[in-house]
C-alpha positions as CSV (number, residue, x, y, z in Angstrom):
1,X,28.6,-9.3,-38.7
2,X,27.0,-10.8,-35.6
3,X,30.0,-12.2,-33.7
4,X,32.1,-9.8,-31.9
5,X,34.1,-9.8,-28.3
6,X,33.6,-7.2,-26.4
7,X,36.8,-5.3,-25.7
8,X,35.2,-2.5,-24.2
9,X,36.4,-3.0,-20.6
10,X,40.4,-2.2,-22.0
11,X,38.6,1.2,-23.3
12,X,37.6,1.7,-19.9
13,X,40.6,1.3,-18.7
14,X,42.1,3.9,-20.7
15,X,39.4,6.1,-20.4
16,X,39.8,6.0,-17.1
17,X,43.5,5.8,-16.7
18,X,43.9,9.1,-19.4
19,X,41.1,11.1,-17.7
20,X,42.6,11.3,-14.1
21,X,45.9,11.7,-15.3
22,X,45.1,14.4,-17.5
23,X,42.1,16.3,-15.3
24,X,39.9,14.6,-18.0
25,X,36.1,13.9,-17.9
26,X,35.9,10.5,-17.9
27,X,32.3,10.5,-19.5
28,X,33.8,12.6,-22.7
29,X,37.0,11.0,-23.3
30,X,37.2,8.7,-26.0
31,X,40.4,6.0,-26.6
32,X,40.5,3.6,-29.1
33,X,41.7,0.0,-28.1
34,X,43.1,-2.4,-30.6
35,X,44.4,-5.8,-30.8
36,X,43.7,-8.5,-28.3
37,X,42.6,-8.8,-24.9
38,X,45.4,-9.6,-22.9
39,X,49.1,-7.7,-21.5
40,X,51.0,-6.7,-24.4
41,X,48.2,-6.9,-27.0
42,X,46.3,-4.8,-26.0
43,X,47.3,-1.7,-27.8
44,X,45.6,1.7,-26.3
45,X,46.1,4.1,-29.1
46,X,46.9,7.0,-26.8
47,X,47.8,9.7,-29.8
48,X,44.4,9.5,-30.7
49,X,42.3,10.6,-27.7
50,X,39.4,12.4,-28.2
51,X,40.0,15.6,-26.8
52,X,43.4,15.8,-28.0
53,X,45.7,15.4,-24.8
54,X,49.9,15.6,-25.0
55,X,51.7,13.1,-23.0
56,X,55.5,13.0,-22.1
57,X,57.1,9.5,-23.4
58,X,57.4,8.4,-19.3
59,X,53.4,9.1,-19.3
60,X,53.0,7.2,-22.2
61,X,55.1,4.4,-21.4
62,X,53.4,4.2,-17.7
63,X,49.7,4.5,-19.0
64,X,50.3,2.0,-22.0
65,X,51.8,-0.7,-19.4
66,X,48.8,0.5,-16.6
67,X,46.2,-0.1,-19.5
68,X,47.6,-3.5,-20.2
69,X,47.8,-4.7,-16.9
70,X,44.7,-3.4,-15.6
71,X,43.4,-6.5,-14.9
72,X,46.7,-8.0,-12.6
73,X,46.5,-4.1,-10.8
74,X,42.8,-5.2,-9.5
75,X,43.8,-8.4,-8.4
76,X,46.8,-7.9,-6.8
77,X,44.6,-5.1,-5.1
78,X,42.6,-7.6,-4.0
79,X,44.8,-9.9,-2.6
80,X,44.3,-12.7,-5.0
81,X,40.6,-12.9,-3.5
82,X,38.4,-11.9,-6.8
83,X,39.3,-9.7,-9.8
84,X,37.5,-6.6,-11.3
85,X,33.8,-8.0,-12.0
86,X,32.7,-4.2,-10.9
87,X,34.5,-3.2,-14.4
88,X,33.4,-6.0,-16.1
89,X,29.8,-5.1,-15.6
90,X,30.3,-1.3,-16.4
91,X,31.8,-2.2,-19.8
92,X,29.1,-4.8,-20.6
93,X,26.5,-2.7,-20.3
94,X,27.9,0.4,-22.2
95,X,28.7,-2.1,-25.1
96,X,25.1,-3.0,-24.7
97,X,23.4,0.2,-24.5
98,X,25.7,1.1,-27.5
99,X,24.4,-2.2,-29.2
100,X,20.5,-1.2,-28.3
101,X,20.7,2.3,-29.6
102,X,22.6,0.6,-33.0
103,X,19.9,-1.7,-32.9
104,X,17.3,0.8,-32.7
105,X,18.4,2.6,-35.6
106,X,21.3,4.6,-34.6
107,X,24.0,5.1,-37.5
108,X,26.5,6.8,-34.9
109,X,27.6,4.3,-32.4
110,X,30.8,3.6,-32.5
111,X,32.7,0.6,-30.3
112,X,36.3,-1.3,-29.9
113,X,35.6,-4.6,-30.4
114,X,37.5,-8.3,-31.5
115,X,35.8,-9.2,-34.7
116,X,36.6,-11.1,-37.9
117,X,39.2,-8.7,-39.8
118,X,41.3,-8.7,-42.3
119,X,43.4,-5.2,-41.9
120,X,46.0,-7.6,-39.9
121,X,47.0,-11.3,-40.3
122,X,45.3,-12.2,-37.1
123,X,41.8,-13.7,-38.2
124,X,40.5,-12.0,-35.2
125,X,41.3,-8.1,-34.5
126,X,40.2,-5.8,-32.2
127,X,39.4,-2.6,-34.2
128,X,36.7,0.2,-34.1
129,X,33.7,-1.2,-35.7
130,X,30.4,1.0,-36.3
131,X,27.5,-1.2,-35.3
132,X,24.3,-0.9,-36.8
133,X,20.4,-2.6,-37.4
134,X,22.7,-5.6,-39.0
135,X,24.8,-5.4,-36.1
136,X,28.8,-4.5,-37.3
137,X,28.4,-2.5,-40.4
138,X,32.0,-1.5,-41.1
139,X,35.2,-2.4,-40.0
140,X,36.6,1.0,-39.2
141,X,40.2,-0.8,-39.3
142,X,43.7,1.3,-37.8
């Protein structure tokens, strides 16, 4: 219940992918990120953004492979010479303010996060998870 990853920085990344390619807010848009943490596992479930938002299958395919290689996009940006630590921070601290308000006595916050599951074969998943005084109350699986 008290060991999680944080995964919240791939969220970002779709957040922030989705929102200026669809003239979103990027404050109010809401992607759920499964699986793991790195190219092809990380699984940005796209038909469920939160506003509802269509995409053509080349915008799908494009954000999908954008999302999962985020991280190789900021580097190569960079020349080799440091990767995206701005982004790293961002993400921490939402997970933690998110954590803190759970902490606090919030029943509502909602995070992706890697955490000991069994809704695949992997012992490790990364699923939405409510957090809560105990920190993860419930696996909110696929």
């Amino acid at each position: 219940k008290k060991l999680f990853g944080v995964t919240t920085l791939d969220v970002t990344r779709a957040k922030t992918f989705v929102a200026e390619a669809k003239g979103q807010d990027v404050k109010t848009i809401n992607i759920p990120v499964i699986g793991g943490h790195a190219g092809k596992t990380i699984l940005p479930l796209l038909s469920r953004t939160n506003p509802a938002v269509s995409f053509t299958d080349e915008e799908l395919e494009a954000l999908t492979d954008r999302i999962q290689n985020g991280g190789t996009e900021v580097v190569e940006a960079k020349a080799g010479t440091g990767s995206a630590t701005l982004s790293m921070a961002h993400a921490g601290a939402e997970f933690a303010v998110s954590l803190a308000r759970a902490l606090a006595g919030s029943t509502t916050e909602v995070q992706c996060a890697m955490v000991e599951s069994d809704v695949t074969a992997c012992q490790f998943f990364s699923t939405e998870i409510q957090l809560g005084k105990n920190g993860v109350e419930k696996n909110l699986g696929l």
